[in-house]
C-alpha positions in Angstrom: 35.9 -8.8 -28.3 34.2 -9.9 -31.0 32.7 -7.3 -33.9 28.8 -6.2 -32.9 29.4 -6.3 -29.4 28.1 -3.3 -27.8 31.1 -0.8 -26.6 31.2 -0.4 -23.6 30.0 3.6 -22.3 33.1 5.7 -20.2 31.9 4.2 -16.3 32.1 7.1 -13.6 32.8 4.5 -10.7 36.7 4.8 -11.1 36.5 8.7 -10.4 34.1 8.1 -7.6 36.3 5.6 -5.9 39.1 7.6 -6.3 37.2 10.4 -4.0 36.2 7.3 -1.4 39.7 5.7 -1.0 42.0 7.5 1.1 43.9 7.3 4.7 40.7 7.8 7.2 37.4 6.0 7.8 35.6 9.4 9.2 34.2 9.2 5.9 31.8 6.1 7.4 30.1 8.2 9.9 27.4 9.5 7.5 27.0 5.8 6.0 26.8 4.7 9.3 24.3 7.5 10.7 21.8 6.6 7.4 22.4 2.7 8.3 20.7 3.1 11.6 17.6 4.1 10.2 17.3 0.3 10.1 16.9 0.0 13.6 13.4 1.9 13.5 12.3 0.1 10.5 12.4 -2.7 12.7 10.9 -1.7 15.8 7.9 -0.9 13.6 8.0 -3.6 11.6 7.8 -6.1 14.3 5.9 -4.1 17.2 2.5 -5.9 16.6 4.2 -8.4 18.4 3.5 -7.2 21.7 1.0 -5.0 21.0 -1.4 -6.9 19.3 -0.6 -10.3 21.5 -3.7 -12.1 22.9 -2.3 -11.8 26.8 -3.1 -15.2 29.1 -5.8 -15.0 31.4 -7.4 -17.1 34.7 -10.4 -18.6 36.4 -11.5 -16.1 38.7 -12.9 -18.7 41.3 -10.3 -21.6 40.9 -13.4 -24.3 41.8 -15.1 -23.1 38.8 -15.1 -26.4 37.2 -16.4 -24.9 33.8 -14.3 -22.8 33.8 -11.1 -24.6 34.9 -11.6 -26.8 31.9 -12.2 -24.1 29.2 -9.3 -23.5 26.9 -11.1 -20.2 25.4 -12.6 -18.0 28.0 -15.5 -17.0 24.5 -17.5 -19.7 26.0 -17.3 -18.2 29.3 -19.4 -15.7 31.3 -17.4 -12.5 31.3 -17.2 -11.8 34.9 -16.1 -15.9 35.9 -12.5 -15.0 34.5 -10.0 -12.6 34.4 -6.7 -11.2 32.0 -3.0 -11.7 33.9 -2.2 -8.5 32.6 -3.8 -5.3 32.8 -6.5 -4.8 30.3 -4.9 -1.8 28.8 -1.4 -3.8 27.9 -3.0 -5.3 24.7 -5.1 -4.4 22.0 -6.7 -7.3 22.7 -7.8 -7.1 26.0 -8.5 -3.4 25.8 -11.2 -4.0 22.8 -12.4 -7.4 23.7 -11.3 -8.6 20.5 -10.8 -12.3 21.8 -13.8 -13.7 20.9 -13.9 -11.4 17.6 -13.8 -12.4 14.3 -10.7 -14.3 12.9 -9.9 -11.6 10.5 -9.9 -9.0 13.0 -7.3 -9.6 15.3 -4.4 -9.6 12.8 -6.0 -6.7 10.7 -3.6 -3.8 12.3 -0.5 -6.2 11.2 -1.9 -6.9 7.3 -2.8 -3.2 7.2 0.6 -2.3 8.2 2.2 -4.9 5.6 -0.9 -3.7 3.3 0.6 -0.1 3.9 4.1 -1.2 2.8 3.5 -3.1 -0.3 1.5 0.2 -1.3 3.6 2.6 -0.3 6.3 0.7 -2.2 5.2 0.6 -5.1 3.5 4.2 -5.4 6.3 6.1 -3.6 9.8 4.0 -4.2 10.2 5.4 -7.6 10.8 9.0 -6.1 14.3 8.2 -4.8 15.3 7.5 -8.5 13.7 10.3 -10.0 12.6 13.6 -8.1 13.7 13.3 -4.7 17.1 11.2 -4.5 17.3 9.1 -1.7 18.1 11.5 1.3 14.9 13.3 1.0 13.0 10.2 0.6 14.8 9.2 3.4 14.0 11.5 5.5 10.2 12.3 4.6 9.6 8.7 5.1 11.0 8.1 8.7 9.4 11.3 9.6 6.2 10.3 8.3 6.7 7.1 9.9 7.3 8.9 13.0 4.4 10.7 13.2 2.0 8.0 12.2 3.7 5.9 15.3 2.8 8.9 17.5 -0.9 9.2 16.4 -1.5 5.6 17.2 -0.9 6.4 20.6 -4.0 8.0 20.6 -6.5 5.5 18.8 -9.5 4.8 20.2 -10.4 1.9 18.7 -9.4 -1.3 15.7 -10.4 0.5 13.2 -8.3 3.6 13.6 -5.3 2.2 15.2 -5.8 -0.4 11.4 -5.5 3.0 9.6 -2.6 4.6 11.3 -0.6 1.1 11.3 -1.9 1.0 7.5 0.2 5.2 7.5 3.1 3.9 9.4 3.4 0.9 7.0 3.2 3.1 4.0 5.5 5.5 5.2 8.1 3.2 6.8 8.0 0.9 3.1 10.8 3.1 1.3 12.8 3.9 4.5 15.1 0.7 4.5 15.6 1.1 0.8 16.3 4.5 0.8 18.9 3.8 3.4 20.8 1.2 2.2 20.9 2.4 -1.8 22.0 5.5 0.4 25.0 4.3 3.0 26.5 1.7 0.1 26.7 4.8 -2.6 28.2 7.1 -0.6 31.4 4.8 0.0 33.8 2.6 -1.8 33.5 -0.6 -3.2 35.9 -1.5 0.0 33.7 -0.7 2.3 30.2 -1.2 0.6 29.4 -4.8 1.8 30.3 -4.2 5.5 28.3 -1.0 5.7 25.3 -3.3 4.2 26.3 -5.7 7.4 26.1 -3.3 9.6 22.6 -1.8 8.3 21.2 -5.8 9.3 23.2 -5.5 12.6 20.8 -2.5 13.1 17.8 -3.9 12.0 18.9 -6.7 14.3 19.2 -4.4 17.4 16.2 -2.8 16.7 14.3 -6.1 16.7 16.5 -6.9 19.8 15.2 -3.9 21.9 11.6 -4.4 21.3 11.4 -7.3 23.6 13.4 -4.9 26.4 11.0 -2.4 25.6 8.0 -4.5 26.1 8.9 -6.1 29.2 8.9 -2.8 31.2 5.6 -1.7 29.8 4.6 -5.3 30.2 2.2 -3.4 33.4 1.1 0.0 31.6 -0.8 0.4 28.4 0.7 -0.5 25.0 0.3 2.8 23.6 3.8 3.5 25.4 5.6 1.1 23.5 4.9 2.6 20.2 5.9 6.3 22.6 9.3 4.8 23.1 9.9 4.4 20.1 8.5 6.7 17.9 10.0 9.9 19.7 13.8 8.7 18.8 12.7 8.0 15.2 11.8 11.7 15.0 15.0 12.8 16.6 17.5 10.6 14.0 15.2 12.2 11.2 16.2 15.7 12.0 20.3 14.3 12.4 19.7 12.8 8.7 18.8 15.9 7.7 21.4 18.4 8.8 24.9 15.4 8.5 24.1 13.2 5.5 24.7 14.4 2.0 22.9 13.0 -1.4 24.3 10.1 -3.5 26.9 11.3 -5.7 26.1 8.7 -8.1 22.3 10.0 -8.4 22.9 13.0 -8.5 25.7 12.3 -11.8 22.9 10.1 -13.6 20.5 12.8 -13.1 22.7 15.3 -14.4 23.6 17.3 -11.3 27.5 17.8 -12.2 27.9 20.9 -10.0 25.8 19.1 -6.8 27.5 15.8 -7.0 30.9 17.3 -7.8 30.9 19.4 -4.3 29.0 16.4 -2.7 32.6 14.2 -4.0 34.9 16.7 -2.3 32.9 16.5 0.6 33.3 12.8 1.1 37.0 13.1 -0.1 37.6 15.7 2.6 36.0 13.2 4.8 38.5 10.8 4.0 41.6 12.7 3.9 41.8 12.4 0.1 43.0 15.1 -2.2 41.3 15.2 -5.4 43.8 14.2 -8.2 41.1 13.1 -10.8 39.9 15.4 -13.6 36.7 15.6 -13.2 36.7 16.9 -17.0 37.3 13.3 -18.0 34.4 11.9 -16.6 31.3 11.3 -18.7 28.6 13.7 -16.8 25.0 13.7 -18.0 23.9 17.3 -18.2 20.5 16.5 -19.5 19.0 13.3 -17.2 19.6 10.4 -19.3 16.2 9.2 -18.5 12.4 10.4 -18.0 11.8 12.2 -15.3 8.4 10.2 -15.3 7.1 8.7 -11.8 7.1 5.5 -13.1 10.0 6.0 -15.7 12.0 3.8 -13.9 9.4 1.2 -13.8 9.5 1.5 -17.5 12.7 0.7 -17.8 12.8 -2.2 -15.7 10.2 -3.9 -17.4 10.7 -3.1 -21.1 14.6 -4.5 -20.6 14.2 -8.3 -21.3 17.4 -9.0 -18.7 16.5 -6.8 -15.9 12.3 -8.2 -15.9 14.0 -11.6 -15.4 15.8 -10.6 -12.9 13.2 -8.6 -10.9 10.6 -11.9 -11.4 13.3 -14.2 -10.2 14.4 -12.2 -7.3 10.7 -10.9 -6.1 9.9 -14.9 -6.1 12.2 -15.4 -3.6 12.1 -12.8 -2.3 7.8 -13.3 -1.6 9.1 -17.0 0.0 11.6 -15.5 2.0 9.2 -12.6 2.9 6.6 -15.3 4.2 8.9 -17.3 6.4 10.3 -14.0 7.7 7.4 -11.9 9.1 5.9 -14.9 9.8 7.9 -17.1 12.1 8.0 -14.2 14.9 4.3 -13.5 14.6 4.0 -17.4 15.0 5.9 -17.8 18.1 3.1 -17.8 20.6 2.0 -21.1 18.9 4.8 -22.9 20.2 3.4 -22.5 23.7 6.4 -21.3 24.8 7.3 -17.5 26.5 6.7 -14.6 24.5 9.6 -12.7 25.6 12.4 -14.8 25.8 10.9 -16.6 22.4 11.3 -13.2 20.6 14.4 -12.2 21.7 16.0 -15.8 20.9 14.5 -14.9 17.2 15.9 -11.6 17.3 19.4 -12.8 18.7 19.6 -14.9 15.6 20.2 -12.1 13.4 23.3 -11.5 14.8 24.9 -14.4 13.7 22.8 -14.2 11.0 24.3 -11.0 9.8 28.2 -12.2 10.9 27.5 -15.3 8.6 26.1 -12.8 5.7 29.1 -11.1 6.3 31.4 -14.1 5.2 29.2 -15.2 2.3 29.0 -12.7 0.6 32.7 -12.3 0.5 33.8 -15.8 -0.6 30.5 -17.7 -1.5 28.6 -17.3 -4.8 25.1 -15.4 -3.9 22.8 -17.8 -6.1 24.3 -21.0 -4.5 24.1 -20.1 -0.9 20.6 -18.1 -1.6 19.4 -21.4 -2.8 20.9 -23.4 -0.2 19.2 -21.1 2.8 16.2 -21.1 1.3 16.1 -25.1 1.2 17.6 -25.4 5.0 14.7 -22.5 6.6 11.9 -24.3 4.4 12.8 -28.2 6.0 13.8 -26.8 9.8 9.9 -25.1 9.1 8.4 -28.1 8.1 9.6 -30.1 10.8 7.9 -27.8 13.4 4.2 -28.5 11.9 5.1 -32.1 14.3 3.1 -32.4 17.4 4.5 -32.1 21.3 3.8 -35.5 21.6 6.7 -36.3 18.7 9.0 -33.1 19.0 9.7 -31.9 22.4 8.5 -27.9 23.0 12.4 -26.6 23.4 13.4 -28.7 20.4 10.4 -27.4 18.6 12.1 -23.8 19.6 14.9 -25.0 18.3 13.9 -25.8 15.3 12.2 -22.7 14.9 14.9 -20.1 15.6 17.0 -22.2 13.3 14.2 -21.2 10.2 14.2 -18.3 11.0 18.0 -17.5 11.0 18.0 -19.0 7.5 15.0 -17.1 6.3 17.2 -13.9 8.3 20.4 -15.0 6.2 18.6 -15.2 3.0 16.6 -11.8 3.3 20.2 -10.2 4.0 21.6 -11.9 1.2 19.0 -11.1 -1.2 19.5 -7.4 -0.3 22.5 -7.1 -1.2 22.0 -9.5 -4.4 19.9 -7.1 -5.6 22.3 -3.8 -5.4 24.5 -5.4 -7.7 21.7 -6.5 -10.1 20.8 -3.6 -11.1 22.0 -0.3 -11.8 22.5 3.2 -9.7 19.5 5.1 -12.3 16.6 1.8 -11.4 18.7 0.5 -8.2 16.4 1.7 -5.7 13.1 1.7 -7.8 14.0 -2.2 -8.1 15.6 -2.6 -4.9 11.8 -1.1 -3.1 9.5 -3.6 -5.5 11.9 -6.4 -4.5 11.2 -5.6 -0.6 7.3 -5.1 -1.3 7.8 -9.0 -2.7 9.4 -9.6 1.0 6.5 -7.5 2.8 3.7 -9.1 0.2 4.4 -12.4 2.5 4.5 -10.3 5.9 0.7 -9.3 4.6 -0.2 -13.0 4.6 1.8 -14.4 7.8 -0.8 -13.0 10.4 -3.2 -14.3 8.7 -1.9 -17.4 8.6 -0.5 -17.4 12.3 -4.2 -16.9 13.6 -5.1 -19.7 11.3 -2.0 -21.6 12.8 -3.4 -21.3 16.2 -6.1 -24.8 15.4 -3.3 -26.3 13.4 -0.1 -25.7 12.5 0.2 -27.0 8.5 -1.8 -23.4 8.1 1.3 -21.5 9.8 4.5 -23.8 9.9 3.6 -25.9 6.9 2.8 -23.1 4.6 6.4 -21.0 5.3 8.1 -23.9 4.7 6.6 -25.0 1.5 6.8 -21.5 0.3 10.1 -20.1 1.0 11.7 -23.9 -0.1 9.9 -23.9 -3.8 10.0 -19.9 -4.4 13.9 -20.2 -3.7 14.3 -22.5 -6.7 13.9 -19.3 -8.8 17.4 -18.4 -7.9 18.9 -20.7 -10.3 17.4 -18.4 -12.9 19.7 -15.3 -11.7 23.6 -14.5 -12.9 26.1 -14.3 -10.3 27.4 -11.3 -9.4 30.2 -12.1 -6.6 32.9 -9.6 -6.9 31.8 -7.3 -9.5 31.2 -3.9 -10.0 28.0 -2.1 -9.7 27.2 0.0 -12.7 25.5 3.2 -12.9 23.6 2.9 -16.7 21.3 0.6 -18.1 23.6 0.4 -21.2 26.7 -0.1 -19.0 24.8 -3.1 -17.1 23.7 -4.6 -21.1 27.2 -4.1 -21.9 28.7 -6.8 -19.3 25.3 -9.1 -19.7 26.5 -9.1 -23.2 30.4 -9.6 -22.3 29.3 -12.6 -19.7 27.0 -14.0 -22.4 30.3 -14.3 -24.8 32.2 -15.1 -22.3 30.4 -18.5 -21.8 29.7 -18.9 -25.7 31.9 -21.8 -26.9 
């Protein structure tokens, strides 16, 4: 080590790991609990789906010329045609928003996205500061909860907007909060396959809402935001009383006595008797860092390293974001069924996850980032093509193909960004990085109505995007098989060591 070089500050990850390594695996059950908060994050995320869909509808008297060759029934006189569906399945149909204006239809989706990206970046900052990240946790998917349950009982666009606008808001920290949450609370063993399985949950939740659907298909939609808003509120109250705070929060914030009985807790867990002193480890009696809101903000941007990485990674992560959201939202322009076209999309996370699982483990994150990114973009691109030029089922195809490299990539970028940055800013960064995601989920339905005259405006523009924002990966150091620090000095320590490393 050469002299100047800053020296490096005592860690507190070998004492923790000591507490997390041990005979059993009972000590997963909590990780795995938080994980599943995933599964309600998507079932809101991606409920407009059904909700909000524009259901088919027919000719009333099937001689009606006029009528027979309309392709919108707008032009149409309102009794000479009819909805398949009951009026009361869709938004839609229930308001008579079909022949509203273009901005209307997709409003209760943007202001749900809208909701995110605010509630992201006024709220995420609490898990590092003043609440920690089980009682964000927990606020937000009961809050999310509740705001599911209240749009049950909107009587019109405009207030269903506003509750999917609460919901969005509410529901932006709670997949942060839970993965920060289930990967500090094990070892460095087990942290990558609990961050699998918290995408294997988002995946199932995604996967139900199609199941879901289809039995309400003949009832009001209201139910489908019933079903499942109620077990949202139950797995709050379970995350309550059986998951326990971040040890490593609650040591950079200076709670020795919390986080030392929160370690023998998970030790116990595990089987482990506690040989490690904990008199040896560097604790932080006074926080470290401002309590401020936005303290950790602060720190993010005023660190020249950690702003580049948090512009690099929110650029692709915005791309990603856009492709994402978007290609679900955009299956109905395909022209092919809603249900089974959703589910197809939603059964490609699994593999999507699996193949996560195996890349993050023995392929460098910034190479295969870059590479998925460039795959989902093309496969996008190719399904602006015309019937005429691309068959409908290779068009499908083609589509659930984007979308499981846009899937692989938003995994992969999660995790990326845990071991960016460091316990005291992970989750502050890790929540601005998913608003970056959710800032293109507030432009996909927009761009999916627009889609519905021509495609460039919805397959052309996701491709386009998540290709050239993924070229911002190159900018990003790899972080395959290190460490995760806890301190902003211990994370400039190894920039500094990888930077001399490299020196000639």
């Amino acid at each position: 080590m050469s002299e100047g070089t800053i020296p490096l500050l005592p860690s507190i990850d070998d004492t923790i790991e000591s507490c997390m390594t041990g005979r059993r695996i009972t000590h997963l059950i909590p990780s795995l609990l938080v994980a599943l908060a995933w599964v309600f994050d998507a079932q809101q995320t991606f409920i407009s789906v059904f909700t909000d869909v524009e259901p088919t509808w027919h000719c009333k008297n099937p001689e009606d010329t006029i009528c027979s060759s309309s392709s919108s029934p707008c032009n149409l006189e309102r009794n000479s045609w009819a909805w398949d569906a009951p009026t009361y399945s869709s938004v839609v149909s229930e308001w008579d928003l079909q022949c509203s204006a273009p901005a209307l239809v997709p409003l209760p989706a943007s202001a749900f996205f809208m909701g995110c990206l605010v509630g992201g970046l006024l709220v995420s900052t609490l898990a590092d500061t003043i609440f920690g990240r089980k009682r964000l946790l927990v606020f937000s998917c009961f809050a999310m909860s509740m705001a599911g349950l209240l749009a049950v009982f909107s009587p019109n666009i405009w207030i269903y907007a506003a509750m999917r606008f609460t919901c969005g808001f509410a529901r932006a920290t709670v997949g942060t909060c839970a993965m920060v949450l289930c990967t500090e609370i094990v070892g460095k063993k087990w942290r990558e396959i609990v961050s699998i399985v918290s995408f294997v949950c988002f995946t199932l939740g995604f996967l139900s809402l199609p199941v879901i659907a289809y039995l309400c298909r003949m009832v009001s939609w209201r139910f489908l935001y019933l079903w499942t808003s109620i077990p949202s509120l139950c797995y709050t109250v379970l995350v309550h009383f059986f998951v326990q705070e971040s040890p490593r929060w609650l040591l950079v914030r200076g709670r020795k006595d919390e986080a030392i009985q929160t370690l023998k807790a998970i030790a116990a867990l595990n089987g482990n008797q506690i040989t490690s002193s904990f008199s040896k480890l560097r604790f932080f009696d006074e926080p470290t860092y401002d309590n401020g809101v936005l303290s950790t903000m602060k720190m993010l941007w005023e660190r020249k390293w950690a702003r580049r990485r948090l512009i690099a990674i929110m650029t692709v992560g915005f791309g990603v974001g856009l492709c994402y959201f978007g290609m679900p939202l955009n299956v109905g322009n395909l022209g092919s069924n809603l249900y089974i076209s959703v589910t197809l999309n939603a059964l490609a996370e699994f593999p999507s996850s699996l193949l996560t699982f195996f890349l993050v483990g023995k392929i460098n994150r910034r190479s295969s980032l870059l590479a998925l990114t460039t795959i989902s973009g093309i496969c996008s691109l190719f399904c602006v093509m015309n019937n005429n030029v691309i068959s409908e089922k290779v068009q499908m195809v083609i589509e659930v193909m984007s979308f499981f490299g846009a899937c692989t990539s938003f995994d992969i970028i999660l995790i990326y960004s845990i071991e960016l940055f460091p316990t005291c800013v992970r989750n502050s960064a890790l929540a601005l990085i998913r608003q970056a995601l959710v800032l293109g989920g507030v432009l996909a339905p927009v761009l999916v109505v627009k889609g519905r005259t021509k495609k460039f405006w919805s397959f052309g523009i996701f491709g386009l995007a998540i290709c050239c924002c993924g070229l911002s990966t190159v900018c990003l150091p790899e972080t395959r098989g290190r460490n995760i620090c806890d301190t902003m000095e211990e994370e400039e320590y190894k920039e500094a060591e990888n930077q001399a490393g490299n020196d000639p």
